[in-house]
MITI-74226 format. One record per residue: y, z, x of N, C-alpha, C in turn; residue number from 1. Coordinates in steps of 0.05 Angstrom, whole numbers, always signed. Last residue first. Layout:
R      nc2      nc3      nc1     cac2     cac3     cac1      cc2      cc3      cc1     n
R        Y        Z        X        Y        Z        X        Y        Z        X   NUM
...
***
This chain:
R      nc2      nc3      nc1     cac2     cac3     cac1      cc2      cc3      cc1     n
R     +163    +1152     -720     +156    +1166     -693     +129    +1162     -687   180
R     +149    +1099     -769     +154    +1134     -760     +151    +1133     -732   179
R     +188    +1033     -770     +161    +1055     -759     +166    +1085     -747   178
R     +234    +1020     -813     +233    +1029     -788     +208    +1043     -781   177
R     +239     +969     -846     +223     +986     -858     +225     +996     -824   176
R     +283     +916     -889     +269     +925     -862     +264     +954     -854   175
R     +275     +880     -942     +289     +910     -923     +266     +908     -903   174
R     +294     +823     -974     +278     +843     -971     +293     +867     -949   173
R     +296     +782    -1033     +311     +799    -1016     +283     +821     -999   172
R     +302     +720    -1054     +284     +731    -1045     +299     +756    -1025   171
R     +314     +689    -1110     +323     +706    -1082     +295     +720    -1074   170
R     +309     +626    -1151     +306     +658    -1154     +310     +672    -1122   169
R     +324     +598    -1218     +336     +594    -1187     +325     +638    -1181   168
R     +275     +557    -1254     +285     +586    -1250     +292     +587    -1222   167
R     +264     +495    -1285     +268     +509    -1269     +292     +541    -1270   166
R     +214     +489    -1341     +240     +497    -1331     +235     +506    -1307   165
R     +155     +493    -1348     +167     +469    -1343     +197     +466    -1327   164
R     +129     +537    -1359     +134     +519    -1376     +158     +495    -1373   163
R     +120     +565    -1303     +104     +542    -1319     +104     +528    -1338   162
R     +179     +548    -1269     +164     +560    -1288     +140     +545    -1296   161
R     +197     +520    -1204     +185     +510    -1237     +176     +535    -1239   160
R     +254     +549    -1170     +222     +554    -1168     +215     +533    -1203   159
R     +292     +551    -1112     +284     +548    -1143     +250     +534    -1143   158
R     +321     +601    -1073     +306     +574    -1074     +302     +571    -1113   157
R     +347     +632    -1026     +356     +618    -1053     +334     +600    -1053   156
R     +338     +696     -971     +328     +657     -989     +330     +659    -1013   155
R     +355     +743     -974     +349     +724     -946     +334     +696     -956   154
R     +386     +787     -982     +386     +764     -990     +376     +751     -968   153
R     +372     +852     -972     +385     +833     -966     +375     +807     -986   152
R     +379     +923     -982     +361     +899     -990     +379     +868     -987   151
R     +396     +970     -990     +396     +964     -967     +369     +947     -964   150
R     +407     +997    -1046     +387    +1012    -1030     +382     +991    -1005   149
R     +444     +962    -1075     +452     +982    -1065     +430    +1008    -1050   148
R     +410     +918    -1067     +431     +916    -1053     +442     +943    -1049   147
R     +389     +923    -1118     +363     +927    -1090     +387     +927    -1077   146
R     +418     +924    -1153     +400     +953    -1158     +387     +950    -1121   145
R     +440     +876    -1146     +453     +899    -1136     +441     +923    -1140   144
R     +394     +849    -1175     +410     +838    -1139     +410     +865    -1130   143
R     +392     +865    -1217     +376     +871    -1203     +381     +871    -1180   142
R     +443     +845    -1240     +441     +875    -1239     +424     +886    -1226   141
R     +444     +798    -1248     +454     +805    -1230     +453     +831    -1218   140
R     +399     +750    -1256     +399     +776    -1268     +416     +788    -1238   139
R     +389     +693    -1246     +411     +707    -1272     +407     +730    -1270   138
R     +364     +700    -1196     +390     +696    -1189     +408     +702    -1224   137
R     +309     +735    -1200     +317     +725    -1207     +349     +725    -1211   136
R     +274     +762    -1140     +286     +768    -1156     +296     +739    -1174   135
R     +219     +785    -1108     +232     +763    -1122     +251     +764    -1140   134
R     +214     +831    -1049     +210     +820    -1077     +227     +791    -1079   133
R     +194     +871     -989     +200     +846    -1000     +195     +841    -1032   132
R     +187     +903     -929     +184     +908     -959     +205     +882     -976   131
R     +165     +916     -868     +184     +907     -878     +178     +904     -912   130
R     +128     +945     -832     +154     +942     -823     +179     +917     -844   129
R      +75     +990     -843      +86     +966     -851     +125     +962     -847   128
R      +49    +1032     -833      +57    +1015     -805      +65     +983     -820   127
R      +37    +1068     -871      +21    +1046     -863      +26    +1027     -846   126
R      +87    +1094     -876      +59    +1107     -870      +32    +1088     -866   125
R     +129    +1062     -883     +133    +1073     -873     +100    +1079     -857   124
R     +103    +1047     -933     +109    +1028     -914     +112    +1049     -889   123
R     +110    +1098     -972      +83    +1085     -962      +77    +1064     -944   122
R     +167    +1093     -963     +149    +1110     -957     +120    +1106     -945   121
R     +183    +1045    -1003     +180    +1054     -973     +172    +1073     -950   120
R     +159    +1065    -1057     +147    +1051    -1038     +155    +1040     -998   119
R     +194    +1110    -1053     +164    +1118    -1052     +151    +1095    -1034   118
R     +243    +1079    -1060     +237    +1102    -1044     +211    +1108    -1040   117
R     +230    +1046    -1115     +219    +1041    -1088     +230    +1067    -1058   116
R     +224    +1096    -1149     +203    +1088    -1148     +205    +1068    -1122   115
R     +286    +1119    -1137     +257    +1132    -1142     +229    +1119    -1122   114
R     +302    +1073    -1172     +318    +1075    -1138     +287    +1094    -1124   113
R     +283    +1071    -1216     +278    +1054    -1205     +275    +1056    -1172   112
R     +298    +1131    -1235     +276    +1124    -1237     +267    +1104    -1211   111
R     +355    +1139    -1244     +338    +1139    -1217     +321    +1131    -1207   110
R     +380    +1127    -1290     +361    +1161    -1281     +357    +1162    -1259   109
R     +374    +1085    -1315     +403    +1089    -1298     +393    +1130    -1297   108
R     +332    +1086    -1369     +347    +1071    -1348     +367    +1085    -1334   107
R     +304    +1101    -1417     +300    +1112    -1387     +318    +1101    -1360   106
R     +298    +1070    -1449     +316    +1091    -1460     +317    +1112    -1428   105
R     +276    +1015    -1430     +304    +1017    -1438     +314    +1046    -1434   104
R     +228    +1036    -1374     +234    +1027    -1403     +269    +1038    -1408   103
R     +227     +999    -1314     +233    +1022    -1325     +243    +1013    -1357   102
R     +190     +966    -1269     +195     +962    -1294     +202     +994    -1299   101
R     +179     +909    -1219     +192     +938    -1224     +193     +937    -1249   100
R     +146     +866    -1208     +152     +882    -1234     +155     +902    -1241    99
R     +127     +872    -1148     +138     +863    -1167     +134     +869    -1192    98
R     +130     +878    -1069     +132     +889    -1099     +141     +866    -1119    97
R     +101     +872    -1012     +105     +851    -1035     +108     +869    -1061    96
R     +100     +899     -944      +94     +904     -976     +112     +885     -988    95
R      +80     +872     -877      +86     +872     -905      +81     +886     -929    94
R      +38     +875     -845      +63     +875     -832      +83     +878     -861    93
R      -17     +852     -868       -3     +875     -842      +23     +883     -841    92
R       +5     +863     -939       -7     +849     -911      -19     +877     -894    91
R       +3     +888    -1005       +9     +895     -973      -16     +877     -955    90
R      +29     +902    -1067       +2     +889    -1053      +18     +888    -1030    89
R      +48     +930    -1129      +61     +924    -1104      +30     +906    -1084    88
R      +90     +946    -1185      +61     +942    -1178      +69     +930    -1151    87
R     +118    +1000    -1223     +111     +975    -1207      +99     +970    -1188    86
R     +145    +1037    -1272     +122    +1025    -1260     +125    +1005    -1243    85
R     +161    +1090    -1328     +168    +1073    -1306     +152    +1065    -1284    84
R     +151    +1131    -1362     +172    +1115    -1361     +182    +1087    -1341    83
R     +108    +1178    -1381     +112    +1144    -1368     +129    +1122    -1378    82
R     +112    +1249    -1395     +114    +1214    -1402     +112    +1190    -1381    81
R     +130    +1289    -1361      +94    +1281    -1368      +97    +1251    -1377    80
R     +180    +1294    -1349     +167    +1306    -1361     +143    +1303    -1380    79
R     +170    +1218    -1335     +184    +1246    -1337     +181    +1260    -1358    78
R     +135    +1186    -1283     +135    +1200    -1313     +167    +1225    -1305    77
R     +113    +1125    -1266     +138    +1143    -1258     +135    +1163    -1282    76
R      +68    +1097    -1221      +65    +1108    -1246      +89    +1132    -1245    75
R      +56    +1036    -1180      +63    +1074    -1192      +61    +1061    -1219    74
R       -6    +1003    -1155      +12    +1012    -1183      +17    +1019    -1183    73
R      -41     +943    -1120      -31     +976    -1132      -10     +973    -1148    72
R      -72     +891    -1121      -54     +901    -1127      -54     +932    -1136    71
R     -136     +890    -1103     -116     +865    -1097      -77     +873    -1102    70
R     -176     +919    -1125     -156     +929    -1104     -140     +903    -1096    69
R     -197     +919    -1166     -204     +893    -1148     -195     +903    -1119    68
R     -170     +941    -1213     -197     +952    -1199     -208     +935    -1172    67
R     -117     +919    -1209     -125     +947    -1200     -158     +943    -1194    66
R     -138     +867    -1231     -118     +864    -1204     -125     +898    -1194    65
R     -170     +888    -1290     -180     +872    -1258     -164     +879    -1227    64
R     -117     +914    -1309     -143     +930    -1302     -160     +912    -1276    63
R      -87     +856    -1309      -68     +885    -1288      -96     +893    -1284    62
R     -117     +836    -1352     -105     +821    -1325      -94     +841    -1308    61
R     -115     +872    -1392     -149     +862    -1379     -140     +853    -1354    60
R      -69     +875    -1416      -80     +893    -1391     -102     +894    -1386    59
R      -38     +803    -1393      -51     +823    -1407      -59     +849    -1390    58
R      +30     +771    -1390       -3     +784    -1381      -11     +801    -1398    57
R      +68     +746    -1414      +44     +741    -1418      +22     +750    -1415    56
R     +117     +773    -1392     +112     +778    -1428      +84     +767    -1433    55
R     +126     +762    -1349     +106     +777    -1349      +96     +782    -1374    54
R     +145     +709    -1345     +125     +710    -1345     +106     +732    -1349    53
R     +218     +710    -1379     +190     +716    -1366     +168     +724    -1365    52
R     +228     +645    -1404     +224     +678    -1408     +212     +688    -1388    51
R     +276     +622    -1398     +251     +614    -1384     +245     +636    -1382    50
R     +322     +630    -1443     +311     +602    -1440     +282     +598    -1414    49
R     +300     +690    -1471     +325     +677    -1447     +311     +641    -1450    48
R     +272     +722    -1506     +284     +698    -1507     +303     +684    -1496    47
R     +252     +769    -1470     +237     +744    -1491     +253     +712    -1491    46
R     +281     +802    -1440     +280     +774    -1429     +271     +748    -1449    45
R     +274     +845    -1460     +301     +838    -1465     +292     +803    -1451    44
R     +220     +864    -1451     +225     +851    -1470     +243     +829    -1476    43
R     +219     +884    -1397     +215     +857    -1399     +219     +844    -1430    42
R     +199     +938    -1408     +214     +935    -1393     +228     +907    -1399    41
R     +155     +931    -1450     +185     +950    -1455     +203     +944    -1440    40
R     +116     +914    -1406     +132     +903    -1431     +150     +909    -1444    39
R     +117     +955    -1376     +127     +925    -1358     +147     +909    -1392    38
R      +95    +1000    -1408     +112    +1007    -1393     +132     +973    -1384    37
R      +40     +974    -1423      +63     +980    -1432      +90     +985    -1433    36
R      +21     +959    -1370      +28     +939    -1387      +52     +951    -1413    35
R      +11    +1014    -1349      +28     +999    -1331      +37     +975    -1353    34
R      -22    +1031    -1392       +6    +1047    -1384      +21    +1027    -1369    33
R      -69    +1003    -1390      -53    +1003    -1416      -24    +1011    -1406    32
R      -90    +1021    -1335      -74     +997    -1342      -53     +981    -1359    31
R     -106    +1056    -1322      -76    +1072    -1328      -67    +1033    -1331    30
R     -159    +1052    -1303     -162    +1068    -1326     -136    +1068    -1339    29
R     -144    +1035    -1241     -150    +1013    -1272     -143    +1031    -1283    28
R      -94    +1087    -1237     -119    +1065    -1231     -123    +1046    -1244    27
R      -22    +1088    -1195      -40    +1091    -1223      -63    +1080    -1216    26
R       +1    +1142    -1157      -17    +1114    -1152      -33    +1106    -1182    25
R      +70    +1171    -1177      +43    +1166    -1168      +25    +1142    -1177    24
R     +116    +1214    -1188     +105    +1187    -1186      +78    +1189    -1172    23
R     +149    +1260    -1239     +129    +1252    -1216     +121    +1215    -1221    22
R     +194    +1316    -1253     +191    +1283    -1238     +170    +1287    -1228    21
R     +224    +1342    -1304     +202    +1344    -1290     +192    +1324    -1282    20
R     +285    +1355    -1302     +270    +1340    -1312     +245    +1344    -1292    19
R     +341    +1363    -1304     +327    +1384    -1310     +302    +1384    -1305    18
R     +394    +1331    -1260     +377    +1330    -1280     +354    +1351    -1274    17
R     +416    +1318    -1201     +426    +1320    -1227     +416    +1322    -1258    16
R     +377    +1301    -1167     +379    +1328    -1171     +396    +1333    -1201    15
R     +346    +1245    -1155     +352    +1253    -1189     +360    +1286    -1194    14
R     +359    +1248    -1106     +364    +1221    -1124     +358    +1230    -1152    13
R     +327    +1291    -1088     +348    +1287    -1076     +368    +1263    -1098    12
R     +276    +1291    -1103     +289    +1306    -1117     +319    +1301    -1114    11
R     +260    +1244    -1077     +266    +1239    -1098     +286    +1264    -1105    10
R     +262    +1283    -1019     +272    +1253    -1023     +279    +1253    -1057     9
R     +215    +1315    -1045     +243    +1319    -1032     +268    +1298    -1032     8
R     +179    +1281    -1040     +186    +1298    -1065     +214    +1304    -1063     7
R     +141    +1253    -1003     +173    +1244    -1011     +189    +1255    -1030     6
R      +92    +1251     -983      +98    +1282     -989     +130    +1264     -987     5
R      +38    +1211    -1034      +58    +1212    -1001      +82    +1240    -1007     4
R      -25    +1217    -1040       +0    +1226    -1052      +20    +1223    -1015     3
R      -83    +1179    -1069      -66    +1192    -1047      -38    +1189    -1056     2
R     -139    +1191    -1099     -111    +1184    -1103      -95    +1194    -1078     1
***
């Protein structure tokens, strides 16, 4: 497991609180956790008119993607619990996150801001110069969760769901400065 030394950093974004913070690389074995954790997250979506897709996966589908190494995983806990997760995969030049997920009763902590802090970090440390997601244009709150950590808009496009509807979605990303 490798640990990036950002403790500090975080502590910095959740000093306001008592709480015993850790993130870190989940494995397969922590697949239940990452699915749990996404679905809690993602519930509120069930019934929007183009639900989202993640309400479908399984954690046979995450356990593969981890053990395959095709996609990594935090794992956000407080005070030992798992509250919070997202899964990420990296070019050269790139990290691709998606399905940030922090459960309802855990929200507006930090958690999220947290968890990609870390993942720029690990950009940072792998000579990756830029960090990228998908966002969906109805959810405004996400925009501005990545907007207020210095995340741009850089493509509108619309995408088919697979059930047929179209979903208008952004594509924001940051630009990742190489350590010294």
């Amino acid at each position: 497991m490798q640990n990036i030394n950002i403790f500090n950093a975080v502590k910095i974004i959740i000093q306001h609180t008592e709480e015993d913070f850790m993130i870190r690389l989940a494995t397969a074995e922590d697949a239940h956790l990452v699915h749990r954790i996404m679905l809690s997250a993602f519930e509120e979506y069930r019934y929007d008119k183009v639900p989202s897709a993640a309400l479908n996966e399984t954690v046979s589908s995450i356990e593969e993607s981890l053990k395959n190494g095709s996609v990594k995983a935090l794992l956000c806990y407080i005070d030992g619990v798992p509250l919070g997760t997202v899964r990420f995969k990296t070019d050269k030049n790139s990290l691709y996150f998606f399905r940030l997920s922090v459960c309802p009763e855990a929200r507006r902590r930090g958690l999220a801001k947290s968890m990609l802090l870390w993942l720029e970090n690990y950009a940072k440390e792998h000579g990756i110069t830029e960090i990228w997601c998908k966002v969906r244009m109805s959810v405004p709150q996400n925009i501005q969760l990545y907007k207020s950590v210095g995340y741009i808009i850089c493509n509108e496009e619309t995408v088919t769901h697979q059930n047929g509807f179209s979903v208008k979605v952004a594509t924001m990303k940051k630009k990742i400065p190489l350590l010294s």
